[in-house]
C-alpha positions in Angstrom: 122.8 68.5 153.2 120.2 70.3 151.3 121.4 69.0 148.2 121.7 65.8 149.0 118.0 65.8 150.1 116.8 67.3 147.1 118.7 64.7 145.0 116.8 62.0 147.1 113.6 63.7 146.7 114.2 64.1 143.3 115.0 60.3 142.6 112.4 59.1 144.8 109.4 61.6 142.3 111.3 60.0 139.3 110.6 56.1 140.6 107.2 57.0 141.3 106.4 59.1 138.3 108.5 55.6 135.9 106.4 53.0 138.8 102.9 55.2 137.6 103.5 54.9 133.7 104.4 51.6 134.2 100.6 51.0 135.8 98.6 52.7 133.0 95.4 50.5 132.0 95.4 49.4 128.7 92.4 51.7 127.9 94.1 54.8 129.9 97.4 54.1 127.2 95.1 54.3 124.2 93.3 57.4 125.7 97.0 58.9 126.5 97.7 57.8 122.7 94.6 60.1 120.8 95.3 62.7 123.3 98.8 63.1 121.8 97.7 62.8 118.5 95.1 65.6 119.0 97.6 67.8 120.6 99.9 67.0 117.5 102.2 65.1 119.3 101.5 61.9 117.4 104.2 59.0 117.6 102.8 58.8 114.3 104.3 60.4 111.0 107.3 61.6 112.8 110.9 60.5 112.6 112.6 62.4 115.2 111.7 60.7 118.6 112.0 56.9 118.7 111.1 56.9 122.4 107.6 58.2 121.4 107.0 55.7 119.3 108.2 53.0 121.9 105.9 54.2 124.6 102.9 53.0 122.9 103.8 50.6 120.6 105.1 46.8 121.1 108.5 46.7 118.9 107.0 44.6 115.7 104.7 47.7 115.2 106.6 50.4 116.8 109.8 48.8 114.1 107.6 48.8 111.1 105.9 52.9 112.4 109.4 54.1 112.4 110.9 52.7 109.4 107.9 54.5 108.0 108.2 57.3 108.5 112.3 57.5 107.9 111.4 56.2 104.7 108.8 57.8 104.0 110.6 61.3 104.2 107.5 63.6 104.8 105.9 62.5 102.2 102.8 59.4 102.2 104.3 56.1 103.3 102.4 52.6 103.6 99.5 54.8 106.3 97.8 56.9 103.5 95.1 57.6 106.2 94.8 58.6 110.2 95.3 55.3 112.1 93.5 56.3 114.5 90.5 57.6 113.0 90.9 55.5 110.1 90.4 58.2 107.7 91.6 60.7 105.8 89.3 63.6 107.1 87.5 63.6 110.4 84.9 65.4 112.5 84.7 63.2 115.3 81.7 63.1 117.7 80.4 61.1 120.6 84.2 59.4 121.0 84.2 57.3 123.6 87.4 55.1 125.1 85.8 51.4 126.3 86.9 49.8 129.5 89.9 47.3 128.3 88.7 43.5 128.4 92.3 41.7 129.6 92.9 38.2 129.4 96.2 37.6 130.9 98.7 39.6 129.2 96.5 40.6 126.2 94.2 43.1 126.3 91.6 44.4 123.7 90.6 48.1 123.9 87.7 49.3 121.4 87.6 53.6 120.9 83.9 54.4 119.3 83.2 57.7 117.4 81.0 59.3 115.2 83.1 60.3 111.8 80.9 62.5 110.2 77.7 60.8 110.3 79.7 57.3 110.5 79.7 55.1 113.5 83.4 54.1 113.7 84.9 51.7 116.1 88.7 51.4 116.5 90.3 48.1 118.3 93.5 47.8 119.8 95.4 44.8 120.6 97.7 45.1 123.4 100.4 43.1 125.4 102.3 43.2 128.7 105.9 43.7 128.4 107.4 44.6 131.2 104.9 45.5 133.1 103.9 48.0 130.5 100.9 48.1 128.3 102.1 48.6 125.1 99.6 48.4 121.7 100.5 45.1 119.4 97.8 46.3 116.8 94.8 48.6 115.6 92.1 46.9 113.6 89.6 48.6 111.8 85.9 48.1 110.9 86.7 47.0 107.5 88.5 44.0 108.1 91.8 45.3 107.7 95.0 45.8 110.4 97.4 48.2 110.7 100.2 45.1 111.1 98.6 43.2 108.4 98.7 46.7 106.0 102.5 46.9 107.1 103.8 43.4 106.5 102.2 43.2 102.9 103.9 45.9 102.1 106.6 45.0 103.4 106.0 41.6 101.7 105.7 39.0 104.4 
């Protein structure tokens, strides 16, 4: 009996905790996503855990991320540069997450930092899919996209 109501414990914390992820605001999944990266547990760069990639990326992008960085084989693929800093060296200051501005199930998140002594600002597209927020795009300052740098390369 004690097993059987640690098992139903058990899957009852599991819904909650996969119910809870599901909830995350688009600005708390870009926050969740430097965090990572700062802890050096990127999605980014890495060819080992699909799933990480998948949590915070919509499949065009998280597709294009992964084939990467198989392809890549440790070495510099098409992202020469940190997409989330957008740069190749960083001392960031002042970095602030802004509140998400969601228009039905799109979502724009903007992260501002000081690189350096260089006001950055980072935007992220975003999209429902079930029920999830998952990131669609990161645009930079510059006029360039992260989708836009992968499907020229790519060719399309």
């Amino acid at each position: 009996m004690r097993h059987f109501l640690f098992l139903l414990l058990l899957v009852s914390f599991s819904s909650f905790l996969f119910a809870a992820d599901k909830a995350v605001t688009p600005e708390a999944l870009v926050a969740r996503l430097y965090k990572a990266h700062d802890a050096e547990k990127s999605p980014f760069f890495q060819d080992k855990d699909r799933a990480l990639v998948d949590r915070y990326f919509a499949k065009e992008l998280a597709d294009f991320l992964w084939k990467d960085a198989k392809e890549s084989k440790g070495e510099v693929g098409v992202i020469d540069f940190d997409p989330l800093y957008n740069a190749q060296d960083t001392e960031i200051k002042n970095f602030v997450v802004n509140k998400a501005k969601i228009d039905g199930g799109k979502a724009t998140v903007v992260a501002s930092f000081m690189n350096f002594d260089e006001k950055t600002r980072i935007t992220f597209k975003l999209v429902q899919m079930d029920d999830a927020w998952k990131i669609s795009d990161i645009q930079y300052t510059e006029g360039h996209a992260l989708l836009k740098l992968f499907k020229a390369a790519a060719g399309n």
